[in-house]
Structures are given as C-alpha cells and as structure tokens.
C-alpha positions as CSV (number, residue, x, y, z in Angstrom):
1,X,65.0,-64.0,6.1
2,X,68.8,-65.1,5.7
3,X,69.8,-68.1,3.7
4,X,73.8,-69.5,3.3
5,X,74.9,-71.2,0.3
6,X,78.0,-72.2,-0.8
7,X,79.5,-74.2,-3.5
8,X,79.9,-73.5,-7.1
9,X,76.2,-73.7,-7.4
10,X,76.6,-70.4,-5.4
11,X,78.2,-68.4,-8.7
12,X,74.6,-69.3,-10.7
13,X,72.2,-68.4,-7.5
14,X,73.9,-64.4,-7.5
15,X,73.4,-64.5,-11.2
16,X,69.9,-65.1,-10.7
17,X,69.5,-63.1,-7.6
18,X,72.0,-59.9,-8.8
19,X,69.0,-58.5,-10.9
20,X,66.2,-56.4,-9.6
21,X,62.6,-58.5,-9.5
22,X,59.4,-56.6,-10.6
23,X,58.0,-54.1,-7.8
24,X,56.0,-55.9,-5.2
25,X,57.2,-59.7,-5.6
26,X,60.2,-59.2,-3.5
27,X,58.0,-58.3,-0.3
28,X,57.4,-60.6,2.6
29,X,54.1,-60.1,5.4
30,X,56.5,-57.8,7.1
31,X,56.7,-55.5,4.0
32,X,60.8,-56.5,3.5
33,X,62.5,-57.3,1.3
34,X,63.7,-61.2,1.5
35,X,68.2,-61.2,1.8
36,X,69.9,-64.0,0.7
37,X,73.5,-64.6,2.3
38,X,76.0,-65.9,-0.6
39,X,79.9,-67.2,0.1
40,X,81.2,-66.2,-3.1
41,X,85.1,-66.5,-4.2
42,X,86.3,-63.4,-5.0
43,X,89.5,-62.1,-6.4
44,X,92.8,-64.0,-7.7
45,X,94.0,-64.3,-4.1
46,X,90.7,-66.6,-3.4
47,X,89.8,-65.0,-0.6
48,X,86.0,-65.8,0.4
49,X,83.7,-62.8,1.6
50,X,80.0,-62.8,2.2
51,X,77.7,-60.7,-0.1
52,X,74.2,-59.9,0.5
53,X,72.0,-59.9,-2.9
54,X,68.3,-58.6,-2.3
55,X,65.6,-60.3,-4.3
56,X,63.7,-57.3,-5.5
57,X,64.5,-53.2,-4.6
58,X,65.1,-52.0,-0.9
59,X,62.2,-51.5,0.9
60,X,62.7,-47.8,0.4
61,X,61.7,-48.1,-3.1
62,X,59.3,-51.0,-3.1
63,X,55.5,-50.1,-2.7
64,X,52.8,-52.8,-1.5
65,X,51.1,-54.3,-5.1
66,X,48.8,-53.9,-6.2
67,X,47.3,-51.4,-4.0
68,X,49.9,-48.6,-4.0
69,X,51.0,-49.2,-7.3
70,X,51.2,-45.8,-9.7
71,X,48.1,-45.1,-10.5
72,X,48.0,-44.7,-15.2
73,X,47.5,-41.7,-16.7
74,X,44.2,-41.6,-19.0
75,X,45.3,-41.6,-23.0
76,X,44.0,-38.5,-23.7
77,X,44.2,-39.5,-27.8
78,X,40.4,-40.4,-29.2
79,X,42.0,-43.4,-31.2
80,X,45.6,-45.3,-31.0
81,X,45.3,-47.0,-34.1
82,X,43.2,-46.1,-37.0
83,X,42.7,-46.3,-40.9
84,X,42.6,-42.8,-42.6
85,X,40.6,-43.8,-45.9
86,X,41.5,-41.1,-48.8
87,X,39.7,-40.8,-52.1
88,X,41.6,-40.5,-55.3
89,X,40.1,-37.8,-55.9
90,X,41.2,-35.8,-52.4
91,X,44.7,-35.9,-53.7
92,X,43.7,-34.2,-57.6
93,X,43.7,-29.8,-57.3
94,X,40.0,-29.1,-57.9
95,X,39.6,-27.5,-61.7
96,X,43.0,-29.0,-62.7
97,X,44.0,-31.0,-65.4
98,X,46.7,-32.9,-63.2
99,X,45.8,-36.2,-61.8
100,X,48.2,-35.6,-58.5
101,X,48.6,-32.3,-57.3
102,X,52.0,-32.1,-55.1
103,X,51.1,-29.5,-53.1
104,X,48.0,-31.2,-51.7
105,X,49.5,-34.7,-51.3
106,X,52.2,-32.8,-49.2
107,X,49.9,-31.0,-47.1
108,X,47.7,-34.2,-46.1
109,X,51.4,-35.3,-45.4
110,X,52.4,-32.5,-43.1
111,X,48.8,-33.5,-41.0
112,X,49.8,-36.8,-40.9
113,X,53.4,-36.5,-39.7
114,X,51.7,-34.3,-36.8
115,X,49.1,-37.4,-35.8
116,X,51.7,-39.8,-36.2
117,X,54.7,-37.7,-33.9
118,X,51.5,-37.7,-31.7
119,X,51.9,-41.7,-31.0
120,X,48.9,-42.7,-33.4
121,X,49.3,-45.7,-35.2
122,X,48.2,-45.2,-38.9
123,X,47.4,-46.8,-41.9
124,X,46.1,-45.6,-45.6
125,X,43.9,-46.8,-48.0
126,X,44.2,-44.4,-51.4
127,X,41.1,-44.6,-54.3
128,X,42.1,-44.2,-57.2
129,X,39.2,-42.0,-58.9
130,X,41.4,-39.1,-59.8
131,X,43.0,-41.8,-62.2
132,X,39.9,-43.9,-63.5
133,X,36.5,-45.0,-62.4
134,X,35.9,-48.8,-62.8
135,X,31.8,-48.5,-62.6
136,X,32.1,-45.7,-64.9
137,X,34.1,-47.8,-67.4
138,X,32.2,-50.3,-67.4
139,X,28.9,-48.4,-67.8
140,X,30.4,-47.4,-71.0
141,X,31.0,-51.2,-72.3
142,X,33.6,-52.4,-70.6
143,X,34.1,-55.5,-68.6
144,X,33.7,-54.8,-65.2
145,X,36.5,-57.3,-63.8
146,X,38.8,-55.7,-66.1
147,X,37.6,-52.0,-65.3
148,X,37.8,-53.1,-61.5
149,X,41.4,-53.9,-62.2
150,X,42.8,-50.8,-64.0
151,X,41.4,-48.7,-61.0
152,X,43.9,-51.0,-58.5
153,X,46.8,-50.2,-60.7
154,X,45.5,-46.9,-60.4
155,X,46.0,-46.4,-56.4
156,X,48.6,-48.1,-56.7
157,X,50.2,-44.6,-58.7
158,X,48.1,-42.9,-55.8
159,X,50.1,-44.9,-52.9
160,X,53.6,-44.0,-54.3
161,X,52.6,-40.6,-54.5
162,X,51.8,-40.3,-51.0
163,X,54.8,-42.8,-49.5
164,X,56.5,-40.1,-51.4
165,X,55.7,-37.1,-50.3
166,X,55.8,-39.0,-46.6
167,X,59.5,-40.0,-46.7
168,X,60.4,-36.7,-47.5
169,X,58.9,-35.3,-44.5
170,X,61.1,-38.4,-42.5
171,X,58.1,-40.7,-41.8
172,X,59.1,-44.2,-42.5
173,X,56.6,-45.8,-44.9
174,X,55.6,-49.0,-46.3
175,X,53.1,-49.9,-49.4
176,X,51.7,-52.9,-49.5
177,X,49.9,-53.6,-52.7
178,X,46.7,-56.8,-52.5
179,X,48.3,-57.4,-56.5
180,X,51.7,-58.6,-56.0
181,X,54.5,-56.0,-57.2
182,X,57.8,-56.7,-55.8
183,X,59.3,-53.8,-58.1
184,X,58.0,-51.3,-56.8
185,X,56.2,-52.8,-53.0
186,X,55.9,-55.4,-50.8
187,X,52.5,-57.9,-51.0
188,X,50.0,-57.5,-48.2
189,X,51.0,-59.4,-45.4
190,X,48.4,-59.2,-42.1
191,X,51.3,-59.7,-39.8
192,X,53.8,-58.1,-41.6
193,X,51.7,-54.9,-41.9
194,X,51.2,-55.4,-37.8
195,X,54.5,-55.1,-37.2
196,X,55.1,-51.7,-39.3
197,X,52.4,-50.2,-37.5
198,X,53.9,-51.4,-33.7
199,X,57.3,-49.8,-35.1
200,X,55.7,-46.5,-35.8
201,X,55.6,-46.9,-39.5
202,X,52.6,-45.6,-41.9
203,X,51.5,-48.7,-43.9
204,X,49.5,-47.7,-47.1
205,X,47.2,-50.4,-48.1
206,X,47.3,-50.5,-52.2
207,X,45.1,-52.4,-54.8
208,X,41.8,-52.5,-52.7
209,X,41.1,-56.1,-51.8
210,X,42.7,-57.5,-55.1
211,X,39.2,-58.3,-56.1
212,X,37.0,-57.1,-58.6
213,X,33.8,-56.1,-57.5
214,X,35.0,-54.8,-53.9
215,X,35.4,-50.5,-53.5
216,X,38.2,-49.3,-52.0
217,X,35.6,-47.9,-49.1
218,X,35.0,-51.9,-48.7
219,X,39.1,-52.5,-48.7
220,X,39.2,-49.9,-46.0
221,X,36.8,-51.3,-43.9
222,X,38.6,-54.6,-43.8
223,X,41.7,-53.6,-43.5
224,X,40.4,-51.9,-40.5
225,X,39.3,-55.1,-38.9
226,X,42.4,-57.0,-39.8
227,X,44.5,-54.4,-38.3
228,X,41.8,-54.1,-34.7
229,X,42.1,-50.2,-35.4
230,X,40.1,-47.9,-33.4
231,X,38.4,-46.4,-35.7
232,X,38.0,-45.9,-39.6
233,X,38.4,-42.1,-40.8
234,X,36.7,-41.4,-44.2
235,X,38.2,-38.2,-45.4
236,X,35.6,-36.3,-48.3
237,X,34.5,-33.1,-49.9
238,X,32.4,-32.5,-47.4
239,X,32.5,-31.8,-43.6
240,X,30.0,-35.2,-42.3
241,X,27.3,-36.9,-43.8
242,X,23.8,-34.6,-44.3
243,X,20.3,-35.6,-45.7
244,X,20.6,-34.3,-49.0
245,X,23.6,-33.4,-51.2
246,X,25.0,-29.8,-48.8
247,X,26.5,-28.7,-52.6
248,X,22.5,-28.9,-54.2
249,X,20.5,-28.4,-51.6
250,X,22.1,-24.9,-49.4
251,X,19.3,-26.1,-46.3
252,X,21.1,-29.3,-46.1
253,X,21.5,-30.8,-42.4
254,X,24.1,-32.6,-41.3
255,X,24.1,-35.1,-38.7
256,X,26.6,-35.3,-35.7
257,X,26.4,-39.2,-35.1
258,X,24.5,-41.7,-36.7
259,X,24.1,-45.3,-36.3
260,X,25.0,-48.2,-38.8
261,X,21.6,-49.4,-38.9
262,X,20.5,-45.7,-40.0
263,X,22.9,-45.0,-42.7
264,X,21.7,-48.9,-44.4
265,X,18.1,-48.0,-43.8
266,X,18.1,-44.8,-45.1
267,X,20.8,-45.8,-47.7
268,X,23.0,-42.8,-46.9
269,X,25.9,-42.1,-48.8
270,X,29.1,-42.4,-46.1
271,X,30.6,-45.8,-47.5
272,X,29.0,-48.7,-49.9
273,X,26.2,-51.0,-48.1
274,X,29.4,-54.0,-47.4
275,X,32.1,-51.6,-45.7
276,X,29.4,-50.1,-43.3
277,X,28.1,-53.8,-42.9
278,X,31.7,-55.1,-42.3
279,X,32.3,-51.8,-39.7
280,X,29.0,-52.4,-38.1
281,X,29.8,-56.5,-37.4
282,X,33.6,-55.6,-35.9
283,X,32.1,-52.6,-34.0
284,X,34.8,-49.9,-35.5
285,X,32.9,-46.5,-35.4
286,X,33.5,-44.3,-38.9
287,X,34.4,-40.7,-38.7
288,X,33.3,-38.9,-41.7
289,X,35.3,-35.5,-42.4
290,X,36.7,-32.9,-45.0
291,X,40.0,-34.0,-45.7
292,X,40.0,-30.6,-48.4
293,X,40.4,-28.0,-44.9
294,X,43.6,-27.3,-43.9
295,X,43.8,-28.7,-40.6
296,X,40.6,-31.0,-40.5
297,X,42.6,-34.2,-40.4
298,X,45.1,-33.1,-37.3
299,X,41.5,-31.7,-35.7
300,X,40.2,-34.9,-36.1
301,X,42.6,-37.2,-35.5
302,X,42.9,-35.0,-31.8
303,X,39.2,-35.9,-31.4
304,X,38.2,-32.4,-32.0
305,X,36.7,-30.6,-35.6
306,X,33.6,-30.9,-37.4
307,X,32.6,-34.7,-38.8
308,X,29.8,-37.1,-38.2
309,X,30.4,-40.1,-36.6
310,X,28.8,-43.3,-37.4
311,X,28.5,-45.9,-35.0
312,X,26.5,-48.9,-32.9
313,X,24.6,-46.0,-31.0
314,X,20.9,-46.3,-30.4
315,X,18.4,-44.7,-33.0
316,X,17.1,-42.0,-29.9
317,X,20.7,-41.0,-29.5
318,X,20.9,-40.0,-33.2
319,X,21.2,-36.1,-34.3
C-alpha cells in the first residue's frame, strides 16, 4: 500500500511515520508491512527526492500478534515484593549487654543486599524490644499510651541502625517514620514509599502505626497491604510456628503451613490476633522463619529453607 503526500504537512507525517511502531500493528492481511511514499525537500540546493518511511519493522522482523509473539519466561522468585518484619530483639547479640550488636545488624544486611540484587522489592518493619517493652512498662504502672510511645522512638534507633549498616553495603535506603521527624527521616507517605520500592530502594517503615495500642507485628501487616506485597516474612528465634514452645518442650512439632483461621482458633503465637486478621482479609500469606541462622533469610527469600507458612489454605491441607 503506497500513499503520496506533499506539502509542508509532509515534514510532520515522516516525523510521525520515521519511528518504529510496536510489533504486529504495522501488518496488513498480507502479512506486510504498510509503505508510505513522502516528497520531502531535502538539502540547501532544494532538490525534492522520494523517501519511503515504513510504519512498523520490515517484515523480516515483524511476527503475526499475538500468536507468534515471545513467549515470557516464568519468574522463578517465590515473591517480587514483600515485607521482611524484624524484632528488636533479632538485632541484640544473645547474652549481651548491648542493645545493637553491629555484627548481626550487618549480617541481616549482607542477606538482604543478596535478595534485593536478586530483583526483590523490599521493605522493613524494625521492633523495638531490644530497647523497651511498652506492655511490660505498663504492667509495671505506667501509662500504656505513653509506654506505647517510648517503644516507637525506640525502632526508630532500631531503623537507623539498619539504613546504616545497609548504605554501607551500597543499598539505597529510605526511613520513613509514622511520628514525623524531619531531622533525622522522612514521614510515611503511601506513595512516596511506592515509589522507593519501584526504584529498587529498601524502605524501612519506623514508629509502628503511630498509634498506641497497635504492635509493630500489626504495623507490619498493614504496611504489607498498603504496599500489595507478596507476602509478609516474620523473621524469629525460631525456625516456624510449633504447638508448644520448641525451647520448653524438646518433642515440640512444627507445622509446615497453616491456615489463618487455625492460628486465631488455636491462638497460636505467629503475630497478634489483628495482623493475622488484617493478613487473612488482604490474602498476603506469612512466612514464619529464623532470622538468627546464617543464611535463613536469603533461603527464604529464594523460596527454599525451613519456615511455616501461614495462609487461606483449607484446614485438610494443614500439616
């Protein structure tokens, strides 16, 4: 198919017409691709030649769409975008006297750097019980709003740490803190936090919800659901969730998957009753794990390693 234009509405039609068209468009019945015939003035001298511009690639290069279109490679990653939950206390040497222990916080770096050069998308939420212990505070006397609110300022020290130890390691980072602190981090900001994430930056969600009253666990779980990540990875002392405490009781089992309904009935200790509540309503499965084993979180994060996972699965389908 041949079409002649002239005029100075000619220079605007190659403009249009010069650039390649997504595969497939440019195709007629015939499987061709459609030539346009354009006078255009070229040169000082003004001479006038004839230049073809093809709308879309040469039919050596274009395939039939959608039917002989590429077919896409399975992601072979478990999850593209999840929420790594870490306990104060996972960052604190066991026995020691220090709060932070600089070793650990930079091996739980060096795990995430691998995840993270591995495409995940990744955000944090720190505790802050290697610091202080709002229920416990206020089970001595104190007021349990202001208990609740020492323990944010608390992860708050627990988030630099980590952005820290991160940054050195040449991870871009960004803390975003639910109690304003412009000194020291920018305010949570749904969209903002997004956008970190698409860019391949680690987002580390401070100051639980900025609520009293709410865990950090519960903080996780929404920020999971605000952010539509994949999954939410609770990283503990222990290697999954078992029927009894595996440190008291030595014949301990532990359960491979387990279903929301299961842990609320049985009241099993993986997160409080309103994060699994809040994962169970948004459908984002929970994978519990030891963050303490060198390696567990890269196993994980790979879809491999020993963890339970909690999910909507059917009660017959538990184990």
């Amino acid at each position: 198919m041949k079409v002649l234009l002239s005029g100075r509405s000619v220079l605007w039609v190659a403009r249009i017409f010069c650039f390649p068209a997504p595969r497939g468009i440019a195709e007629n019945s015939q499987g061709k691709c459609a030539e346009f015939l354009v006078n255009r003035r070229l040169g000082k001298n003004g001479i006038w030649k004839k230049r073809i511009f093809r709308l879309g690639r040469s039919p050596r290069h274009v395939h039939s769409f959608p039917n002989h279109m590429p077919e896409k490679t399975k992601d072979p990653r478990p999850f593209k975008r999840a929420v790594l939950k870490l306990s104060g206390e996972a960052l604190r040497e066991p026995g020691s006297t220090d709060n932070i222990s600089p070793e650990i916080v930079q091996r739980i770096a060096s795990e995430i750097k691998e995840a993270v050069d591995g495409g995940l998308q990744l955000a944090i939420v720190v505790g802050g019980g290697n610091f202080w212990r709002g229920a416990a505070a206020s089970a001595r006397g104190m007021d349990r709003a202001t208990a609740d609110y020492v323990g944010m300022l608390a992860t708050v020290m627990n988030a630099i740490a980590v952005q820290n130890a991160l940054e050195r390691m040449g991870i871009e980072t960004r803390v975003q803190s639910a109690i304003p602190m412009a000194s020291v981090c920018e305010p949570y900001i749904r969209r903002r936090a997004e956008r970190h994430m698409q860019k391949g930056r680690i987002v580390i969600f401070a100051a639980g919800t900025g609520n009293p009253y709410f865990t950090t666990d519960t903080a996780a779980a929404l920020r999971a659901a605000e952010m539509n990540c994949d999954a939410l990875l609770k990283g503990t002392s222990v290697d999954g969730v078992y029927d009894a405490d595996p440190k008291k009781v030595p014949t301990a089992k532990r359960y491979e998957h387990l279903s929301f309904d299961r842990v609320l009935a049985d009241n099993l200790k993986v997160m409080d009753a309103a994060a699994v509540a809040l994962c169970r309503e948004n459908d984002i499965p929970i994978v519990v794990f030891n963050i303490r084993g060198e390696g567990n979180l890269a196993s994980v994060l790979r879809g491999e390693g020993t963890s339970t996972i909690v999910n909507n699965l059917k009660a017959e389908t538990e184990n």
